[in-house]
C-alpha positions as CSV (number, residue, x, y, z in Angstrom):
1,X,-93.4,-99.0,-114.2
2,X,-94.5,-98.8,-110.4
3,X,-97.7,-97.7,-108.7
4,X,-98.4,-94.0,-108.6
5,X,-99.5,-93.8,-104.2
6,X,-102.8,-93.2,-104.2
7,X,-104.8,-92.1,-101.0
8,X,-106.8,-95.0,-99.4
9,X,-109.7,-94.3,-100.6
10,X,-109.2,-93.9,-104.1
11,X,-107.2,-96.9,-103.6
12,X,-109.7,-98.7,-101.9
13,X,-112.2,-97.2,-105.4
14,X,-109.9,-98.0,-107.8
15,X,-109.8,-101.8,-106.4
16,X,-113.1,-101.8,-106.1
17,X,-113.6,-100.7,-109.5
18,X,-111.0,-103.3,-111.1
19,X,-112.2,-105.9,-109.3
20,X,-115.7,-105.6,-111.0
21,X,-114.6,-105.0,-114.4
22,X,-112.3,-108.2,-113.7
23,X,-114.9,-110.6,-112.5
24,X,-117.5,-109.4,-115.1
25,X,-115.0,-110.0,-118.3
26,X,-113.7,-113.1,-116.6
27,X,-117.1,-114.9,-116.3
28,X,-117.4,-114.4,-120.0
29,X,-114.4,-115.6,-121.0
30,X,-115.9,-119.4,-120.5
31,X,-119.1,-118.7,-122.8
32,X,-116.4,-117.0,-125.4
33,X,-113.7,-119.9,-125.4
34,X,-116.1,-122.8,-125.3
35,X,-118.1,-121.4,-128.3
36,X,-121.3,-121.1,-126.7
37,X,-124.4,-120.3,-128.5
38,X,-125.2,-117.1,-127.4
39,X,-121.5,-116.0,-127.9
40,X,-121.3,-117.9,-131.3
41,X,-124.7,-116.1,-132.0
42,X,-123.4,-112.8,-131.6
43,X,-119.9,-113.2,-133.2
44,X,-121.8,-114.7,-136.3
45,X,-124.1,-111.1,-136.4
46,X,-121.7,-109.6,-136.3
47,X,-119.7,-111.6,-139.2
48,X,-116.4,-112.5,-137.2
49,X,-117.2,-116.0,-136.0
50,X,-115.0,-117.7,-135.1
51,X,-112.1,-115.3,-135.0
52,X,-113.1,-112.4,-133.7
53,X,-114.9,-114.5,-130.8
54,X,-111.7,-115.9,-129.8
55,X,-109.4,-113.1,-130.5
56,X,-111.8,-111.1,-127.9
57,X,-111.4,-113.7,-125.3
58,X,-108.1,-113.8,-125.6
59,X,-107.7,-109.7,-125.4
60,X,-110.3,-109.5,-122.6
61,X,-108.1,-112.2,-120.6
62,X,-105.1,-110.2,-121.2
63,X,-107.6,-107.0,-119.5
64,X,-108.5,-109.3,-116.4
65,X,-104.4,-110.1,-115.6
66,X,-103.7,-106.5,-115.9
67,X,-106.2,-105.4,-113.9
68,X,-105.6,-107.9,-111.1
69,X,-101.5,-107.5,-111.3
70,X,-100.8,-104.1,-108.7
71,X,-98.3,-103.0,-111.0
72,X,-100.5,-102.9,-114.5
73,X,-104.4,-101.8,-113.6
74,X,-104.3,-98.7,-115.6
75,X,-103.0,-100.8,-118.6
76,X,-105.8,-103.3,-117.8
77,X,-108.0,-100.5,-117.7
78,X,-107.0,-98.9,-121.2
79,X,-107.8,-102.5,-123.1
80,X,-111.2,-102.9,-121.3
81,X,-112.6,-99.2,-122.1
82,X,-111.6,-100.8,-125.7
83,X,-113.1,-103.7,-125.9
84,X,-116.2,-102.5,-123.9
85,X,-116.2,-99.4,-126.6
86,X,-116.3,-102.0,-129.3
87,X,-118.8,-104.3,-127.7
88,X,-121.4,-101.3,-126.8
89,X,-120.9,-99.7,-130.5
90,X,-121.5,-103.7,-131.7
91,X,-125.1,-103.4,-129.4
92,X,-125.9,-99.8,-130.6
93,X,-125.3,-100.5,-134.4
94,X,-125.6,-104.4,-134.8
95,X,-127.0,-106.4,-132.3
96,X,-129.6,-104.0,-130.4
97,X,-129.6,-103.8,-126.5
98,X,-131.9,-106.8,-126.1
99,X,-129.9,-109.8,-127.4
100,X,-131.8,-113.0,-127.9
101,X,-134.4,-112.3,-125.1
102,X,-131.5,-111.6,-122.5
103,X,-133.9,-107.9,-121.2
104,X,-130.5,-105.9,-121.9
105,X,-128.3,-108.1,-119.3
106,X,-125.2,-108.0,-121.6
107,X,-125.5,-104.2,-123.1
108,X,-125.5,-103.8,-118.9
109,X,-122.4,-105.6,-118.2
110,X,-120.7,-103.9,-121.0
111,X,-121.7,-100.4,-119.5
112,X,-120.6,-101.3,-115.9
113,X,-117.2,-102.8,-117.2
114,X,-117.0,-99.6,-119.3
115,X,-117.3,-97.3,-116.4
116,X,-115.5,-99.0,-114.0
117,X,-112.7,-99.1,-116.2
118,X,-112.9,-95.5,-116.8
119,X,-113.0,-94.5,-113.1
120,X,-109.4,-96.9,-112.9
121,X,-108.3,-94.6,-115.4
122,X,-109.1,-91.6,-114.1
123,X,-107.7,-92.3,-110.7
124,X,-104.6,-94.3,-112.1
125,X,-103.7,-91.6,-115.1
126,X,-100.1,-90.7,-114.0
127,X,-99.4,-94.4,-114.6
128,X,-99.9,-94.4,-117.9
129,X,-97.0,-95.1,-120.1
130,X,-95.6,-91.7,-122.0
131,X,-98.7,-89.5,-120.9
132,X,-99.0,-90.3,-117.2
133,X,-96.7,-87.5,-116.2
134,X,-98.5,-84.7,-118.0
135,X,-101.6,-85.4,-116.2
């Protein structure tokens, strides 16, 4: 699978975009893997301690190496509008958007990473595996 062309500035946009989304999920990746409180807090609510934790990190690192390789972002895209889906549903139905006293911060970085993933997509759809050439 090789890059669609894109013009520069949608190129410039779409880096722009995966580049947040990859530096957002990355700095979380070291609160998930080391089991810290906050993340073993939130796994536990949500009753999937330690697996579903760990399992996460492990899919959102997989998300941060696609969206840094030039030849995968859409696919890095796809798994973070996922996982971002998953975690805003988990705020909205289980957790609330204030989690322990943090005024919203995560809900927020769940939003961005969910919209900046979504604009890769949108700009990157022809490079998406069996559906990319009907868009």
């Amino acid at each position: 699978m090789s890059p669609m062309p894109l013009g520069r500035t949608a190129t410039m946009v779409s880096w722009a975009c995966q580049l947040t989304a990859a530096v957002i999920l990355g700095q979380t990746l070291f609160f998930k893997f080391t089991g810290a409180p906050e993340s073993r807090y939130i796994f536990s609510t949500l009753g999937i301690e330690p697996w579903g934790r760990l399992g996460t990190a492990v899919a959102e690192l997989v998300a941060v190496a696609l969206l840094l390789y030039p030849k995968t972002p859409v696919l890095g895209a796809v798994l973070a509008v996922g996982l971002m889906g998953g975690a805003l549903m988990s705020h909205l139905t289980r957790l609330g958007i204030e989690v322990q006293g943090d005024h919203g911060l995560l809900f927020k970085l769940a939003l961005t990473v969910m919209v900046a993933a979504l604009v890769v997509v949108a700009l990157r759809r022809r490079e998406l595996p069996l559906v990319g050439e009907r868009f």
